[in-house]
Backbone as JSON, one array per atom type, in Angstrom:
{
  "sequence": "XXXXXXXXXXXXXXXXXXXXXXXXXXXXXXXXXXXXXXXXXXXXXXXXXXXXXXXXXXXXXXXXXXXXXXXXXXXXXXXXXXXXXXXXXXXXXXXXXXXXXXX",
  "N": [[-12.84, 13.63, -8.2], [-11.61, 11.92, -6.11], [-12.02, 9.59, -7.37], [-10.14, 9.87, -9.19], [-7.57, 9.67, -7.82], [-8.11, 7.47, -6.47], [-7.42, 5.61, -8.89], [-5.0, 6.54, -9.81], [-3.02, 5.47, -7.42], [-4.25, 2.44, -7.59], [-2.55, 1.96, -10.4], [-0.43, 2.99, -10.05], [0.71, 1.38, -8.13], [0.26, -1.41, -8.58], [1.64, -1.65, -11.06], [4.11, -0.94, -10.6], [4.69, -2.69, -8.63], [4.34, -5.33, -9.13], [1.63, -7.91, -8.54], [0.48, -7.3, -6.12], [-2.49, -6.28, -5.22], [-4.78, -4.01, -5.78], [-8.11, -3.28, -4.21], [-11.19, -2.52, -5.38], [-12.8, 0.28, -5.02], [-15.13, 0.61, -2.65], [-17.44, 1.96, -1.01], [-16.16, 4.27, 0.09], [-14.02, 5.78, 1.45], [-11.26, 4.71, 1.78], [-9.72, 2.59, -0.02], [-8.61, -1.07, 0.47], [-5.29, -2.51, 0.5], [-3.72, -5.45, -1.37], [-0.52, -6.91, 0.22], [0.62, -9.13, 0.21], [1.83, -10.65, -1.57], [4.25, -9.7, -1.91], [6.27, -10.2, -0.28], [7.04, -9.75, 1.98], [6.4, -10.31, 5.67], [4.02, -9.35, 7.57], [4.71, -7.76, 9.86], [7.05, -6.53, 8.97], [6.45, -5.87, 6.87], [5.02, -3.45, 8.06], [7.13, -2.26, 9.21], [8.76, -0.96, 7.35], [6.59, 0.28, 6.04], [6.24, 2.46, 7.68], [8.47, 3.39, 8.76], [10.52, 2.85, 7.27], [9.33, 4.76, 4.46], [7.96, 6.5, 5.87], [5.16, 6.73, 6.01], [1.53, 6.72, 7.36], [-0.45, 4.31, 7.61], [-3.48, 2.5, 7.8], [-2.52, -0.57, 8.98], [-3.79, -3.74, 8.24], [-3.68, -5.77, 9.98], [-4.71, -4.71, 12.24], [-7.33, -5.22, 12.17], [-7.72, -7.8, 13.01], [-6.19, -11.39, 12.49], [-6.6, -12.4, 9.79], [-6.39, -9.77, 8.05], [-3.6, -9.25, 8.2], [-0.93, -8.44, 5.93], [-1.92, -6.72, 4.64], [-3.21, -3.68, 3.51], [-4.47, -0.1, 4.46], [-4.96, 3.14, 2.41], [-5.58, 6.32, 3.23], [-7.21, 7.78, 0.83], [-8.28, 10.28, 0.74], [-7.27, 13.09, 0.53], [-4.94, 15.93, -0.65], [-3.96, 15.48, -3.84], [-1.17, 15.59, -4.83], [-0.14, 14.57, -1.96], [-0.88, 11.96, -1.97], [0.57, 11.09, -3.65], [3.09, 11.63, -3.2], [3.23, 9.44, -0.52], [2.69, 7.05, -2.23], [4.65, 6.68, -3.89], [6.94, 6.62, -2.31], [6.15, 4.65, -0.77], [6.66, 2.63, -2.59], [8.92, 2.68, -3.06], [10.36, 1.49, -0.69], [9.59, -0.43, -0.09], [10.62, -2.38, -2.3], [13.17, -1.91, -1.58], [13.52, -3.49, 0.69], [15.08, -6.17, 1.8], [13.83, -9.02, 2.04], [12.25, -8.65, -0.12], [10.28, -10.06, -2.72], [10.65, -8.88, -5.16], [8.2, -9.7, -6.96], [6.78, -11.25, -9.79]],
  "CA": [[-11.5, 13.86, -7.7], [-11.45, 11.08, -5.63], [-11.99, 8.82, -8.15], [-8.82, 10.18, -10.1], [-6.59, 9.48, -6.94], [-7.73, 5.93, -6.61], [-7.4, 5.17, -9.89], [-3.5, 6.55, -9.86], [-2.68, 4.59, -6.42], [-4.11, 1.36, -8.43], [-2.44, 1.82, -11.48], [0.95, 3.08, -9.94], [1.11, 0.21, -7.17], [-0.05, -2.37, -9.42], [2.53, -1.3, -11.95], [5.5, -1.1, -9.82], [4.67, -3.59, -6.91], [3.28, -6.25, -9.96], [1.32, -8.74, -7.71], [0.08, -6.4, -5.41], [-3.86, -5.83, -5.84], [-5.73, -2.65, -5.23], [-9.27, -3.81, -4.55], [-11.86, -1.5, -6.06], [-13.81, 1.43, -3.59], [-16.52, -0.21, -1.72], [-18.71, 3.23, -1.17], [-15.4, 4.44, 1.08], [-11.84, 6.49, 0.39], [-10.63, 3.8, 2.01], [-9.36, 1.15, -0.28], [-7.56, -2.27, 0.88], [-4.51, -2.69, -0.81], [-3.03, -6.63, -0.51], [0.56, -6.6, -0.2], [1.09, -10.33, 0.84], [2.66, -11.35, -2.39], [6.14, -8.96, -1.92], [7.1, -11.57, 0.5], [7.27, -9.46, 3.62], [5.68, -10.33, 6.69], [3.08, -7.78, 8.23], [5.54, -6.7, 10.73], [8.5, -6.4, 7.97], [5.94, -4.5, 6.26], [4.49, -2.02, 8.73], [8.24, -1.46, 9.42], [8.94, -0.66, 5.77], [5.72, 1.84, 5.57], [6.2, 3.52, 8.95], [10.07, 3.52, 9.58], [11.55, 4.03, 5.76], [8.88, 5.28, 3.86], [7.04, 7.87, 6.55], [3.55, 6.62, 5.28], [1.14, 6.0, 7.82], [-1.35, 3.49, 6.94], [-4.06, 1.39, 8.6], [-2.68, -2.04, 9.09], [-4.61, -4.44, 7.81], [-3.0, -6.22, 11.08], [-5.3, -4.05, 13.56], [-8.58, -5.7, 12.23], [-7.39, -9.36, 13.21], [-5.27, -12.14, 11.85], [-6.82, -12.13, 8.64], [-5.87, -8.8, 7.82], [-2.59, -9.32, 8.58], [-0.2, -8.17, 4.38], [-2.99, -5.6, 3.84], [-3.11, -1.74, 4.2], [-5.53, 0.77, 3.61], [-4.97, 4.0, 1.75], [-6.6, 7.51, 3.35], [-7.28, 8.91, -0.21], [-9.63, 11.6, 1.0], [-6.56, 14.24, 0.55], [-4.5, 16.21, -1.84], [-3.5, 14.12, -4.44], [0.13, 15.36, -4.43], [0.28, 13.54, -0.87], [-0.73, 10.4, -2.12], [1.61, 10.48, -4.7], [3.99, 11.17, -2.44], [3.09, 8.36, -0.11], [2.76, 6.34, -3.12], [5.87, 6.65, -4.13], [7.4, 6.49, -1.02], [5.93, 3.11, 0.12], [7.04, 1.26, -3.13], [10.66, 2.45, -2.46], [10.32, 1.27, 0.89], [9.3, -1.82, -0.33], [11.57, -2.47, -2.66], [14.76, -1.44, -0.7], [14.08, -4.53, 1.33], [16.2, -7.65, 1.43], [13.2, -10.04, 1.53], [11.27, -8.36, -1.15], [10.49, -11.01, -3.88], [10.91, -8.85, -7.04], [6.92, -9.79, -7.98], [6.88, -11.28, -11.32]],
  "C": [[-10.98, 12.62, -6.98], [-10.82, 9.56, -6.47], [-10.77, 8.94, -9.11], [-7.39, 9.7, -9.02], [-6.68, 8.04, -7.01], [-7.46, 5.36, -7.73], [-5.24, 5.39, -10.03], [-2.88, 5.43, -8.56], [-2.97, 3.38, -7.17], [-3.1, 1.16, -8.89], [-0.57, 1.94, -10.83], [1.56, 1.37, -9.07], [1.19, -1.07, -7.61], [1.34, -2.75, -10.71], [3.9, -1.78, -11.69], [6.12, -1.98, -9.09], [3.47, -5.0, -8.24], [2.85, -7.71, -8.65], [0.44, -8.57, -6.81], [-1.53, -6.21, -6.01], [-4.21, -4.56, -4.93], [-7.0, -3.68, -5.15], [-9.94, -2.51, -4.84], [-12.82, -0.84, -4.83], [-15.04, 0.52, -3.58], [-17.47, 1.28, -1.13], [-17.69, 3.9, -0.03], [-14.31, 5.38, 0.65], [-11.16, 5.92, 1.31], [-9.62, 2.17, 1.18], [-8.23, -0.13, 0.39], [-6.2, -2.56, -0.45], [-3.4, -4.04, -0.51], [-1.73, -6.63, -1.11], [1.25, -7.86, -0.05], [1.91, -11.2, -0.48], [4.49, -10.62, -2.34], [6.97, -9.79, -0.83], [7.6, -11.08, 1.99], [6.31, -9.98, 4.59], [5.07, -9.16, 7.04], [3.73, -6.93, 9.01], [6.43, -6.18, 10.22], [7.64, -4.97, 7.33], [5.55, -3.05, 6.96], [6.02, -1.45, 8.68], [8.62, -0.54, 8.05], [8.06, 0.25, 5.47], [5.91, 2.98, 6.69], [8.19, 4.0, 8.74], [10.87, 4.13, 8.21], [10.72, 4.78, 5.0], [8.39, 6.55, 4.57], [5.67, 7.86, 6.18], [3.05, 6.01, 6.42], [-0.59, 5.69, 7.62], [-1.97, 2.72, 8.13], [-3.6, 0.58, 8.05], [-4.03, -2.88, 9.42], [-4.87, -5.7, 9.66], [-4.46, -6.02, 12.48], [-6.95, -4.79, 13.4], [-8.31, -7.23, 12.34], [-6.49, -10.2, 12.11], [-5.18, -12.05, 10.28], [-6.62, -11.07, 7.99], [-4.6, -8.81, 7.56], [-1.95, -9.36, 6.45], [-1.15, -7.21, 3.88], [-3.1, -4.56, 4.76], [-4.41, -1.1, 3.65], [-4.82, 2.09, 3.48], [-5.93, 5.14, 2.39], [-6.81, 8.07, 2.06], [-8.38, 10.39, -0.21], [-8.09, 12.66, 1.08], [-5.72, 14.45, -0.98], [-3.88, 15.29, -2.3], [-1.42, 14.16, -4.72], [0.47, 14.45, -2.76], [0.01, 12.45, -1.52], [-0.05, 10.14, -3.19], [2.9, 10.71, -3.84], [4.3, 9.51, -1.63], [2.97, 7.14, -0.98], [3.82, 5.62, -3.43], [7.12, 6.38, -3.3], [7.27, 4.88, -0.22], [6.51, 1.74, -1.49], [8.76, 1.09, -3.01], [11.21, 1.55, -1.43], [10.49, -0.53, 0.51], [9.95, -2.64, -1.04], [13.15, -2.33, -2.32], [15.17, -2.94, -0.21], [14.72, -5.84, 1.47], [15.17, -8.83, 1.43], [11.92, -9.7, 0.57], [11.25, -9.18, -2.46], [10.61, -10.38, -5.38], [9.39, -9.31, -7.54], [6.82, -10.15, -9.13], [5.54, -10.92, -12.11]]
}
């Protein structure tokens, strides 16, 4: 089950948000997901997952500098939520005025 959620979060985020990497489960339902190519800043971004989308995500931010354009994903729940939140954070992301379009 699990394994069917991360595999849609990949495939959708990857898809939509081209640039964007999922990295692959590390023995966790946590995955990192790097968002540093959409051209927001970490703070542009948290705003953009917290404030328009309603998704809240570990910032990558909270584990030090290096972190900083990367989120993690709770996928330990129903998988309609994370398609919500899914869906929800590429809107978000896309809405914004310094979002590079990803080629």
């Amino acid at each position: 089950y699990l394994h069917g959620i991360f595999e849609y979060l990949k495939g959708y985020l990857e898809t939509h948000l081209p640039g964007v990497h999922v990295f692959d489960l590390q023995g966790t339902y946590l995955p990192w997901v790097d968002f540093r190519k959409t051209g927001l800043e970490s703070d542009r971004m948290i705003q953009a997952l917290e404030e328009d989308a309603k998704v809240g995500l570990d910032h990558g931010s909270w584990f030090g500098e290096n972190g900083a354009g990367f989120e993690r994903y709770n996928i330990a729940c129903p998988r309609a939520t994370l398609i919500q939140a899914v869906e929800a954070t590429v809107a978000a992301i896309q809405k914004r005025p310094s979002f590079r379009g990803i080629p």
